[in-house]
TIMI-294640 format. One record per residue: x, y, z of N, C-alpha, C, O in turn; residue in three letters. Coordinates in Angstrom, 1 decimal. Example, Ala and Ser with C-alpha at 12.3 -4.5 7.8 and 13.67 -1.06 7.14 Angstrom:
residues 2
SITE    n.X    n.Y    n.Z   ca.X   ca.Y   ca.Z    c.X    c.Y    c.Z    o.X    o.Y    o.Z   r
SITE   13.2   -5.7    7.8   12.3   -4.5    7.8   13.2   -3.3    7.8   14.2   -3.3    8.5 ala
SITE   12.8   -2.2    7.1   13.7   -1.1    7.1   12.9    0.0    7.9   13.4    1.1    8.0 ser
//
This chain:
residues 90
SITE    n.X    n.Y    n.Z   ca.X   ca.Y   ca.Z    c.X    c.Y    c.Z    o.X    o.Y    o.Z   r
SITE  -19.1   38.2   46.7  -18.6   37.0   47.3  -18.6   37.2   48.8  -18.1   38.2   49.5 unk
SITE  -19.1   36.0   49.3  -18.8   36.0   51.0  -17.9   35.4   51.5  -17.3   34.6   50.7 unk
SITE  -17.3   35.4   53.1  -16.6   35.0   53.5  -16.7   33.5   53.6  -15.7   32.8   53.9 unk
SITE  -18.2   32.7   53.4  -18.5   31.3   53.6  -17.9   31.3   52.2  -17.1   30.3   52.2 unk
SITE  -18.0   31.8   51.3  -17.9   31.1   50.2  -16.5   30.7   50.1  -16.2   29.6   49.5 unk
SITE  -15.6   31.5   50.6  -13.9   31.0   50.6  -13.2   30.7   51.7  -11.9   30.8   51.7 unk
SITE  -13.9   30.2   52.9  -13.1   30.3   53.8  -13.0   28.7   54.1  -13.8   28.0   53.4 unk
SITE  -11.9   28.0   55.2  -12.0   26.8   55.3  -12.9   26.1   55.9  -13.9   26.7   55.6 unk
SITE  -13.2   25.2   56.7  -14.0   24.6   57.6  -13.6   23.6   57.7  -14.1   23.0   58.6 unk
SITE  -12.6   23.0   57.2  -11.7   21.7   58.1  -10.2   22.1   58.6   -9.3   22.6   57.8 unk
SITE  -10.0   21.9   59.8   -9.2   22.9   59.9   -8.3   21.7   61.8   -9.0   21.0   62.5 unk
SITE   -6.9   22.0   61.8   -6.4   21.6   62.4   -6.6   22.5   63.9   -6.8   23.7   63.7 unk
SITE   -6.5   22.3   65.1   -7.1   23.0   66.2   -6.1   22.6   67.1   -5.5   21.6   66.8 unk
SITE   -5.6   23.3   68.5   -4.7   22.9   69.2   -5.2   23.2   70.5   -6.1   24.0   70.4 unk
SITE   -4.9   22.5   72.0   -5.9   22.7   73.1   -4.4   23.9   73.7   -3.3   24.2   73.2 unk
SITE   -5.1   24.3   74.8   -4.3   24.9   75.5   -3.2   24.7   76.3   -2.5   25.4   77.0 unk
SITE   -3.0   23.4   76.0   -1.8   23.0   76.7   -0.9   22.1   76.0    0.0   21.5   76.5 unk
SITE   -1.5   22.2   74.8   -0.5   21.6   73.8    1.5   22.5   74.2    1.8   23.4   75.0 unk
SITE    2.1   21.8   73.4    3.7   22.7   73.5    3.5   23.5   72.0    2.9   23.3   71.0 unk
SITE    4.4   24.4   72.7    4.8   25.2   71.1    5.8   24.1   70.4    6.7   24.4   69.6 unk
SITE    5.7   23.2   70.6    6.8   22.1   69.6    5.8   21.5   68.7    6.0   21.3   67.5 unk
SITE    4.5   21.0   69.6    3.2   20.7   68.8    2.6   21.4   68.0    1.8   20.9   67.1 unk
SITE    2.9   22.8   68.1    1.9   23.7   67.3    2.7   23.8   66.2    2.3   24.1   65.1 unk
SITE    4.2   23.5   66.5    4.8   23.9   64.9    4.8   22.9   64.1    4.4   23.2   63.0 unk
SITE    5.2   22.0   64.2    4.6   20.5   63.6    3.3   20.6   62.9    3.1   19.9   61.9 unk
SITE    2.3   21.6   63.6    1.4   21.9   62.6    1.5   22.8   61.2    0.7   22.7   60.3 unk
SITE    2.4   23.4   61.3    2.7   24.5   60.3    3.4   24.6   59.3    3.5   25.4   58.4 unk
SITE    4.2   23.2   59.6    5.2   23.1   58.3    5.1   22.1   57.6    6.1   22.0   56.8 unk
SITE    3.8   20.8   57.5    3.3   20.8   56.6    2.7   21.2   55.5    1.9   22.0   56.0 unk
SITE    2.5   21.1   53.8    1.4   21.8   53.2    0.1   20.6   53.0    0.3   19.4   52.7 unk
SITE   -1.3   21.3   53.3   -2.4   20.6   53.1   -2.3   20.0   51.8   -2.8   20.7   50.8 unk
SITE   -1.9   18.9   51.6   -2.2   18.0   50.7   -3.2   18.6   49.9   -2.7   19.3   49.0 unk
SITE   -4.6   18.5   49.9   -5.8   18.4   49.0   -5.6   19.6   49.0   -5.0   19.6   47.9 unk
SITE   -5.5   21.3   49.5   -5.8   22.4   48.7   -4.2   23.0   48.7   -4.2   24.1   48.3 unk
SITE   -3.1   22.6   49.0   -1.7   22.8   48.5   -1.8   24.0   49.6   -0.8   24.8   49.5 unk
SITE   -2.3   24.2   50.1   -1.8   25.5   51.4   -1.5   25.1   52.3   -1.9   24.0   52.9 unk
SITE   -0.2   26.1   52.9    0.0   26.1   54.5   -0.6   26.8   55.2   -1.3   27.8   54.9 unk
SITE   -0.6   26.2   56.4   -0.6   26.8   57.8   -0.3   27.7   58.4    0.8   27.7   59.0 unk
SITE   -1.2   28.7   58.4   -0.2   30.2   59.4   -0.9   30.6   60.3   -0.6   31.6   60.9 unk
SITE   -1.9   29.7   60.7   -2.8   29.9   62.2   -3.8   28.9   62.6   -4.7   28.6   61.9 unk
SITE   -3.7   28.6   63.6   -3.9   27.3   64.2   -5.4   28.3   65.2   -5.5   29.5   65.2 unk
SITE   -6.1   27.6   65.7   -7.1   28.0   66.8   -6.9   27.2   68.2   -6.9   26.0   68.2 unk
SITE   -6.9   27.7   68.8   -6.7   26.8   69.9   -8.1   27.0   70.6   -8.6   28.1   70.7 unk
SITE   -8.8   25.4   71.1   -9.8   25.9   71.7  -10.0   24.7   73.1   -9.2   23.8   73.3 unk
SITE  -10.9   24.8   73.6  -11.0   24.5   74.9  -11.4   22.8   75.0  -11.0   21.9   74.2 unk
SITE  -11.9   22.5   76.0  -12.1   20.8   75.9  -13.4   20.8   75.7  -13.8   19.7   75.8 unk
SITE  -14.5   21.9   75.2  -15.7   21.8   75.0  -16.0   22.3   73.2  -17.0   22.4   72.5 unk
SITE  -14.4   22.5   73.0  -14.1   22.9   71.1  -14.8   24.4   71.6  -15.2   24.9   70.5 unk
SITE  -15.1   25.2   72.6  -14.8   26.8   72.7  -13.5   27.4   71.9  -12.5   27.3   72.5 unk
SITE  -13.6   28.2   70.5  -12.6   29.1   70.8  -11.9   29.7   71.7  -12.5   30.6   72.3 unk
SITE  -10.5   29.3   72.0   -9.9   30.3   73.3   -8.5   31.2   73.0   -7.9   32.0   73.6 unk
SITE   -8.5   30.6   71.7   -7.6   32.0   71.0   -7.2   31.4   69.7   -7.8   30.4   69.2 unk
SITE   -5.9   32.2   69.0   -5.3   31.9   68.0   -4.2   31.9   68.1   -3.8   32.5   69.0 unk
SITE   -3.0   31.1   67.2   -1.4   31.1   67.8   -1.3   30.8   66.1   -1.8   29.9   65.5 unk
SITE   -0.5   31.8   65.7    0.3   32.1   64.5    1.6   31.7   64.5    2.1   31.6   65.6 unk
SITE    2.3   31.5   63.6    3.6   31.3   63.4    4.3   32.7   64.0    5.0   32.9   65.0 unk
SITE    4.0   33.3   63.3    4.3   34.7   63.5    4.2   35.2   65.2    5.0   35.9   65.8 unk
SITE    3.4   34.8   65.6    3.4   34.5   67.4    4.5   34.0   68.1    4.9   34.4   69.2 unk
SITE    4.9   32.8   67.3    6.0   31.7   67.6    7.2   32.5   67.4    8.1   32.7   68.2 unk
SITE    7.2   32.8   66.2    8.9   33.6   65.6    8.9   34.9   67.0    9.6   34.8   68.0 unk
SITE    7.9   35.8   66.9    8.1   36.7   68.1    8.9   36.7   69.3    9.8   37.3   69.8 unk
SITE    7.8   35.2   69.6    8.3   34.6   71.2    9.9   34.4   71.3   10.7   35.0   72.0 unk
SITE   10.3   33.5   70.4   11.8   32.8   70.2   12.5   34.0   70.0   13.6   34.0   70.5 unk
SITE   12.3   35.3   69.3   13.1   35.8   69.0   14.6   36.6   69.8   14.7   37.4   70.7 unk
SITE   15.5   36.1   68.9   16.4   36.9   69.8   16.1   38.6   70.5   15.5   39.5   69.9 unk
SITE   16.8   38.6   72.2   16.3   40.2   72.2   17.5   41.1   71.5   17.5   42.3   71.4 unk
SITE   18.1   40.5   71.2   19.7   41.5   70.5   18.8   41.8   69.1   18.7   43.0   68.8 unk
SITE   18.2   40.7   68.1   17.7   41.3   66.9   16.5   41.8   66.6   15.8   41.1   65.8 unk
SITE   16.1   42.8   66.9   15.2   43.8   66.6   14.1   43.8   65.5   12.9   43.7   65.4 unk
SITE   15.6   44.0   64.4   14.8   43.7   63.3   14.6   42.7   62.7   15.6   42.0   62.8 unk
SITE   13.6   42.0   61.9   14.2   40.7   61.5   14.9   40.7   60.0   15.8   40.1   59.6 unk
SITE   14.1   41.6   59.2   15.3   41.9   58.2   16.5   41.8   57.8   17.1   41.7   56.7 unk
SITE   16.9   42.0   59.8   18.7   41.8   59.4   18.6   40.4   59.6   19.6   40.4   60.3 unk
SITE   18.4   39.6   59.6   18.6   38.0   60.1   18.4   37.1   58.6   17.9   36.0   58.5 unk
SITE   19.1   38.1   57.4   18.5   37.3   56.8   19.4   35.8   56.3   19.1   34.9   55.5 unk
SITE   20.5   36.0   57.2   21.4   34.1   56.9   20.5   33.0   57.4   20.7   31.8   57.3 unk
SITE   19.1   33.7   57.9   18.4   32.4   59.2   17.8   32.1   57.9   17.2   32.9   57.1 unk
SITE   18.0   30.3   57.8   16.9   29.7   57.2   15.8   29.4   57.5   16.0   28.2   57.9 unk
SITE   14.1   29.8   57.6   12.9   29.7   58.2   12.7   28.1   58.8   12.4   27.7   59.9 unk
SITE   13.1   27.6   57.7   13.1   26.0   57.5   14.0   24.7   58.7   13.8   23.6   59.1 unk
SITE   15.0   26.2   58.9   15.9   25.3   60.3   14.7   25.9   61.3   13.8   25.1   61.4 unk
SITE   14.5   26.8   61.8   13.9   27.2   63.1   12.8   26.1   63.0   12.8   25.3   63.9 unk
SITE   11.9   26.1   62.0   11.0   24.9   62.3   11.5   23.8   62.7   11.0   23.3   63.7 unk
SITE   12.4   23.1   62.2   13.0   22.2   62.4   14.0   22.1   64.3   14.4   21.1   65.0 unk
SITE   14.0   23.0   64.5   14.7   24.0   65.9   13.9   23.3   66.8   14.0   22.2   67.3 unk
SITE   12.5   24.5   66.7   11.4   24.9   67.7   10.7   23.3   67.7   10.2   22.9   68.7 unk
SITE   10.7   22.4   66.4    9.8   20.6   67.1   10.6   19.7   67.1   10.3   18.5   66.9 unk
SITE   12.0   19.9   67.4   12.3   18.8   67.9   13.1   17.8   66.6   13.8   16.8   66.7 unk
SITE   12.6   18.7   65.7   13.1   17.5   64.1   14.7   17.5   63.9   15.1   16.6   63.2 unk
SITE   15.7   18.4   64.5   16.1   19.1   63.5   17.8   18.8   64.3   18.8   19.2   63.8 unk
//
């Protein structure tokens, strides 16, 4: 098996100056037609150049408190509020 054979090709993309409020709004939907989420977005240029990638996991980093280290200990935080936090929903 190859990687064409399972990988996506329709796929949501973010420009570079989108907000991190925009990019989470992408993430916490699930894709209707194949029931998966979102854990990385591509961000690419005004010519559709790849110019990087921005993960959730990018996002939780950034936000992260600097007092909590680990995130293990954090476990009263509901995932579900921070999304709701970080776009504005919530």
């Amino acid at each position: 098996m190859l990687a064409r054979d399972i990988m996506q090709t329709e796929f949501d993309t973010l420009s570079p100056g989108d907000t991190i409020a925009a990019a989470v709004r992408h993430f916490k939907p699930v894709d209707g037609a194949n029931r998966r989420r979102v854990f990385g977005l591509m961000v690419t240029d005004e010519d559709d150049h790849l110019a990087g990638m921005l993960s959730m996991y990018d996002i939780l980093l950034f936000i992260q408190p600097k007092h909590a280290p680990i995130w293990g200990e954090m476990e009263d935080v509901d995932p579900s509020e921070l999304y709701d936090r970080i776009s504005g929903s919530g």
